[in-house]
C-alpha positions in Angstrom: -11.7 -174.1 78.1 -11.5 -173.1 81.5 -13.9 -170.4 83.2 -13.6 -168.4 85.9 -15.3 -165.8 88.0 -14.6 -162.7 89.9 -16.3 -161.6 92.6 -18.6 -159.9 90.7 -20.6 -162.3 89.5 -21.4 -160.7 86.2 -17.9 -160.9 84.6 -16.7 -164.1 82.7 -13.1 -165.2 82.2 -11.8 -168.1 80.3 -8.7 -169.7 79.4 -8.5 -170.8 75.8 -5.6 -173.0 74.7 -5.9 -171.0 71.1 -5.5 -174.2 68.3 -3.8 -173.5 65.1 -5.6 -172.2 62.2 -7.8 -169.7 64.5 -7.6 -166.3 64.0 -7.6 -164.4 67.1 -10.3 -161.6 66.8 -13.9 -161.5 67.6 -14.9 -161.4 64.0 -13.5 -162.4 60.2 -15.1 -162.5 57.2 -12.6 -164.7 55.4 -11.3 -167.3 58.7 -12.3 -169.0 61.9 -12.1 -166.8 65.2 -11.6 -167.9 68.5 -15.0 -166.5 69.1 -16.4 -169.1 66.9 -14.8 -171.8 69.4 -17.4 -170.5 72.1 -21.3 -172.0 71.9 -23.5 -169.0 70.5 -25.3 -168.3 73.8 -22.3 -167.7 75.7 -20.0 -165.7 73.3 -22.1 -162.4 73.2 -19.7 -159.7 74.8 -16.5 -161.6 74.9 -13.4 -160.6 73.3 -10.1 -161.8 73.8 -7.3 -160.3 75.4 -4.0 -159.7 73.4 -3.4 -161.7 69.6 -1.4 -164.7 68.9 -0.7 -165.6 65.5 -3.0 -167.6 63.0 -0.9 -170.3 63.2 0.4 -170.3 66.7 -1.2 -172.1 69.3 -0.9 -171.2 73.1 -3.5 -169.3 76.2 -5.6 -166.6 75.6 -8.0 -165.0 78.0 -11.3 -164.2 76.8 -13.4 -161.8 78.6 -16.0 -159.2 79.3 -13.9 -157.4 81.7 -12.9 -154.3 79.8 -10.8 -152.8 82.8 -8.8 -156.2 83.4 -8.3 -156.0 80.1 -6.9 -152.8 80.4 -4.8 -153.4 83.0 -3.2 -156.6 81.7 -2.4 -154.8 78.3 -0.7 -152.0 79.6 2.9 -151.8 80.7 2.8 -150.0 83.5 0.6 -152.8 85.4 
């Protein structure tokens, strides 16, 4: 994991390389999540940004950031 900052303090960013076998979601009753990956007293507010597949393994970005978030999920940015 990799973490970055903004300027704004107060938002978190991390790179993820997302292992196999890790569902991508902030919560799952029945699998591991990615959040699960992060220690407990840093994962409160995170979510990750786009899905990959159970079984596919590659970067996510989790954040608190909900307007990056946005903006890298929409087409028009």
């Amino acid at each position: 994991m990799a973490r970055f900052f903004s300027g704004d303090a107060q938002m978190r960013y991390y790179m993820l390389n997302k292992p196999g076998g890790v569902v991508t979601a902030t919560s799952d009753k029945f699998s591991k999540t990615v959040m699960d990956i992060f220690p407990d007293d840093i994962r409160e507010g995170l979510f990750p940004i786009g899905r990959l597949d159970r079984d596919t393994e590659g970067l996510l970005i989790i954040t608190d950031d909900g307007d990056f978030a946005f903006r890298m999920l929409r087409p028009e940015f």
